[in-house]
N, C-alpha and C positions, 0 to 999 in steps of 0.2 A: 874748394866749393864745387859744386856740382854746374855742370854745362851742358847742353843740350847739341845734336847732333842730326844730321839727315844722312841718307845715303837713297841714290835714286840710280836703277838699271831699268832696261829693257832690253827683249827677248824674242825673237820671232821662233816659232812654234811650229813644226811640220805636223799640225795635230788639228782637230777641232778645239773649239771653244769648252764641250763638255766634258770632254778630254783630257784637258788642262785647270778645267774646274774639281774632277776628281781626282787630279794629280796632288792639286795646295787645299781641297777644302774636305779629305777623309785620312783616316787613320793612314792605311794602310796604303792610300796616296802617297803620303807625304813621306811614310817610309823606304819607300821606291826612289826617293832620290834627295831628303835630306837624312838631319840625323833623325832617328827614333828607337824607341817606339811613341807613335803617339796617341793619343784616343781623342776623337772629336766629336761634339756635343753640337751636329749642324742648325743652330738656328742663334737668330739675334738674342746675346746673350747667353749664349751657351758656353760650357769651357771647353779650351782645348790644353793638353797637357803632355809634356816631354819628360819619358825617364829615362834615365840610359845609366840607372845603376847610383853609380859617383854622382850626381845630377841630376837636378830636377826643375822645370818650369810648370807652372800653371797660369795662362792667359784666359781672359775675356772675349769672348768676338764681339766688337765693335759695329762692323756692318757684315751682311749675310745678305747677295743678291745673285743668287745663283745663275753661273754662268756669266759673272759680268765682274762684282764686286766683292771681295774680301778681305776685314781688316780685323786685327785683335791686338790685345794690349797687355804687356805681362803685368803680375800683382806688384805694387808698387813696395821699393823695400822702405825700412826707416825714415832715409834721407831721402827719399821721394825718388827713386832713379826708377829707371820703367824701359823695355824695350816695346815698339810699337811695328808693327808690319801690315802693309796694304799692299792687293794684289789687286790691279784692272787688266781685267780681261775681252780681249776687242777681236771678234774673229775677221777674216776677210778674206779674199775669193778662193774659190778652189779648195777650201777644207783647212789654210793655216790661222795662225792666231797669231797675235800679238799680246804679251805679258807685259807688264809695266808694275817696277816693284818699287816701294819706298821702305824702306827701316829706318828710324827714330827713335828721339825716344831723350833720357837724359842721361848723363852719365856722371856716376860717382868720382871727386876728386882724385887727382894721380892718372884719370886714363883723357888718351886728347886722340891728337894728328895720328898718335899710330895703332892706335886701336882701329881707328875709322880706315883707317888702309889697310888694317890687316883684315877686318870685317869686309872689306870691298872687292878684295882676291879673293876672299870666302866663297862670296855672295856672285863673282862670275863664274867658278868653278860650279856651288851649285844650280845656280840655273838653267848655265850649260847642260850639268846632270840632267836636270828634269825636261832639256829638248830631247835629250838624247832618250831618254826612257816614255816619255809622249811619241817618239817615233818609232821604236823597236821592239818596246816591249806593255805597249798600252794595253791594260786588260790582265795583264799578270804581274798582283799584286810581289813585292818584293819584300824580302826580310833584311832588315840593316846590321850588318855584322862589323860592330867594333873592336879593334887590338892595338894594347902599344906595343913599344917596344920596352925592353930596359932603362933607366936611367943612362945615359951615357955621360965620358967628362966633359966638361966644360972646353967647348971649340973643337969639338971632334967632326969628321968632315963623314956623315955618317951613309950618306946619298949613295955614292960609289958602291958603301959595301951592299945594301941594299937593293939596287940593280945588279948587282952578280951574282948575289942569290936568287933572284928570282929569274934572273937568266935574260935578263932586258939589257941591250947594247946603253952606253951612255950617253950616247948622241941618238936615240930615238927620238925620231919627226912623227906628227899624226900622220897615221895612213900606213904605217909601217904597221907590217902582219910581225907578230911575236908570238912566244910561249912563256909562261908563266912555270917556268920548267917544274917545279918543286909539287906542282896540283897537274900539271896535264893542261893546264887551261889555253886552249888558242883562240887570237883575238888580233885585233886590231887597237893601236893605239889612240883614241881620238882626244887626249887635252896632256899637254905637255906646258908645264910652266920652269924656268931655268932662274934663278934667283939667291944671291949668298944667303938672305936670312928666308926662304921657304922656298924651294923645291916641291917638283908635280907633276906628279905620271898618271893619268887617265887611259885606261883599256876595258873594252867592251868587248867582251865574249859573247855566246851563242845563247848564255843563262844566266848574264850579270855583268853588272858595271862597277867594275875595280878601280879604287882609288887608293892611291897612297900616296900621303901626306908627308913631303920633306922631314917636318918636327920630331913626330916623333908618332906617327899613327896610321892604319889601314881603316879605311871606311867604306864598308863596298855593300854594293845592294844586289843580292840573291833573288833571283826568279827560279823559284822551285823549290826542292824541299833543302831546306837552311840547316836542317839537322848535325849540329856538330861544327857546323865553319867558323862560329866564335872560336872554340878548341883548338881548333887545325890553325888558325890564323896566328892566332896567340904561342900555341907551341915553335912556330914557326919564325915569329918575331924573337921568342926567347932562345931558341937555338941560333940564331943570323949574331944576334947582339949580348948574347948573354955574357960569351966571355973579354966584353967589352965595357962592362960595368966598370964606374970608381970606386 
């Protein structure tokens, strides 16, 4: 049977209010530091919509009060399941904000406790993302560049090989300066998460915010021209894991 769910973050903001209002309530915001692409229809009642190929969402916007308030609600499937998200947004002195996020919503049979915690590491990774892109790179729209990897076997410890490819020590802390040896990319680490079931290395370059995702994927967001980094990314995951397949 179907169950219902909350998840509730908040976020301080080294950004204005309008800032951060065009980081969660436009296209090419929201591509700057979640998944996308997305297209958004700004007004009560409008849609907003996610495709990323493999995947698609299309939501409602719920409320629309720019610079303060925004909520939307995905289309409901069969069995009535729905994801919901609201974003209040509270500036306060000297130019920061305050974010406050809620995701809801109900959830189909079979998913419970660890859905909602794996959606709750998600959901501080990305928001983290979007302080960091409200501070560094506000004003220049980003392109979101997804890759997996290959299939790997069942229990294989894949992390390791994946920071030595890329040329990242294993014990990297935020604040350590690295290279991304394999692109040239120098950067600094800013979100490291250590974990048996999801590993997470976050680095911010000079023209984008690199993530990669323990499981099995790179999701980074390009400021500048994106031409080709799906490719590059992707040859790059297949050459690291390829001959690592079952």
């Amino acid at each position: 049977m179907t169950h219902e769910f909350e998840i509730s973050k908040k976020v301080e903001v080294d950004g204005t209010p309008e800032q951060v209002w065009d980081a969660i309530a436009t296209g090419p915001g929201i591509d700057s530091w979640f998944m996308g692409p997305h297209t958004v229809d700004g007004r009560l009642g409008g849609r907003m919509m996610l495709d990323l190929g493999f995947f698609q969402e299309s939501s409602t916007i719920t409320a629309w009060e720019p610079g303060k308030r925004l909520a939307y609600e995905s289309d409901k499937g069969e069995d009535g399941t729905f994801h919901a998200m609201e974003y209040l947004v509270e500036g306060r002195e000297h130019g920061s904000t305050v974010l406050r996020f809620v995701h809801s919503g109900i959830l189909a049979d079979g998913w419970g406790d660890e859905f909602v915690d794996q959606q709750s590491k998600g959901w501080d990774m990305y928001l983290f993302t979007l302080a960091e892109y409200v501070k560094h790179f506000a004003g220049r729209p980003g392109a979101y560049v997804f890759a997996q990897w290959p299939e790997q076997p069942e229990g294989a410890d894949n992390w390791p090989v994946l920071l030595s490819a890329l040329g990242v020590p294993l014990d990297a802390e935020v604040g350590d300066e690295v290279t991304l040896q394999p692109f040239g990319i120098h950067g600094v680490v800013d979100y490291v998460v250590r974990h048996d079931l999801h590993n997470f290395l976050g680095v911010r370059g000079p023209d984008g915010l690199y993530r990669f995702h323990g499981t099995n994927a790179v999701g980074h967001h390009v400021f500048g021209d994106a031409t080709g980094e799906t490719e590059k990314w992707q040859a790059f995951l297949t050459q690291t894991f390829g001959g690592q397949t079952s």
